[in-house]
N, C-alpha and C positions, 0 to 999 in steps of 0.2 A: 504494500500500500504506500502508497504518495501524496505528498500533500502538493497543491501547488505544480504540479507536472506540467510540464511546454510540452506542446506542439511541436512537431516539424516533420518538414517532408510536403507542404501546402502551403498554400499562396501566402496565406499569414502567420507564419511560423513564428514560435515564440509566445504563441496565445498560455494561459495559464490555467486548466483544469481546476478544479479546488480539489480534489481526489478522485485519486484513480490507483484501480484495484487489478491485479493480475492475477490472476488465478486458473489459466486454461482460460478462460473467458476474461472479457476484459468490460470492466464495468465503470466508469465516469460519473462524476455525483458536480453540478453544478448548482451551487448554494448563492442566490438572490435575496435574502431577506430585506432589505432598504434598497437595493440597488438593482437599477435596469442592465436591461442587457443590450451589450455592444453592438455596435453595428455587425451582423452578419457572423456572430460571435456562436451561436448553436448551432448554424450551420457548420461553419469550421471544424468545428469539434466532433460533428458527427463525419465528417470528410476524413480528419485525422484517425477514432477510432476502424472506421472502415478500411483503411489504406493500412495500419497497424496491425488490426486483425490477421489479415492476409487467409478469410476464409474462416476462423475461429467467432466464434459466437462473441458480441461483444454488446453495450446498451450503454446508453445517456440516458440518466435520472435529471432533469431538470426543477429542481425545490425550491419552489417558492410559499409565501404564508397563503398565497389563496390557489394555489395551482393552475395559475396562466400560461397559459401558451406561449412558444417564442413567437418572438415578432420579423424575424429576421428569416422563420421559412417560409414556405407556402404550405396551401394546404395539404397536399399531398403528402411532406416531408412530414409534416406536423403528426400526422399519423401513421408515419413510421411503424415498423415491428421494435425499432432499437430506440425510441425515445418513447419516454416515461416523464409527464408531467406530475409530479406530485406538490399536494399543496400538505403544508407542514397538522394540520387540523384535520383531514383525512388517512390519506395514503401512511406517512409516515408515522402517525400517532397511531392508527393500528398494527401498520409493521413491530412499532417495539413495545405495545401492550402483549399482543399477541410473542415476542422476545421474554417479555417478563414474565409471562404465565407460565414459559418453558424454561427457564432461568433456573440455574440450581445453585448458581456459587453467590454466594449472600452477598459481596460487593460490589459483584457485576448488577444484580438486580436492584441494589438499592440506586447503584447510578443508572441502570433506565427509569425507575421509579421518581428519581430527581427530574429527570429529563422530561420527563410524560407532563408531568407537573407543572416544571417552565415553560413547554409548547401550552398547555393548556392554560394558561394565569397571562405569561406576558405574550407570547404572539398570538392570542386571539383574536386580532382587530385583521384576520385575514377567514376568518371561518365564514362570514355571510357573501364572502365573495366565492367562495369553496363550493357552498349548497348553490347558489347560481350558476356554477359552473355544472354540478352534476347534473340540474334541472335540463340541460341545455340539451 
């Protein structure tokens, strides 16, 4: 795992992932919580996993507090099989309830339990934008 990982090998090289996981599959986590996204900055990144991959199963998590869309692909791309819109009050807060249920080592679960906690208390102000999105 990587925090912070460049790009390269595509037009914008040098772009910076905020984590990226290897593991036989390669999986991209870009974290938006106050800040927008760059120009043509999710595209890039799915260019770079794809071109990295070389065939190997790979995906872009896109998280943001309400789970928007990028602006920077079209529709098509938008619905991708390898991108993953999550809004931090959906997707991700069941990903690690559902972590915690199965959680055996008391440390590990008391820091998802922290966690679960701060998404639910201070980024809330993205959950009504979340249920509009699923309505949609």
């Amino acid at each position: 795992m990587r925090r912070e990982a460049a790009t390269f090998g595509i037009e914008k090289y040098q772009r910076r992932m905020d984590v990226l996981v290897e593991a036989g599959a390669r999986l991209a986590i870009e974290n938006k919580v106050d800040s927008g996204e760059q120009r043509e900055q999710i595209a890039d990144y799915l260019r770079h996993l794809h071109r990295c991959a070389a065939g190997n199963a790979y995906a872009l998590i896109y998280l943001t507090p309400n789970g928007r869309l990028p602006e920077s692909l079209d529709l098509d791309t938008r619905t991708s099989a390898h991108l993953y819109c999550w809004s931090y009050q959906i997707e991700l807060l069941d990903w690690l309830k559902e972590c915690a249920r199965h959680c055996e080592a008391r440390k590990v679960k008391v820091f998802l339990t922290d966690f679960i906690r701060y998404i639910e208390t201070r980024l809330k102000r993205g959950a009504a934008h979340a249920e509009d999105r699923n309505e949609q």
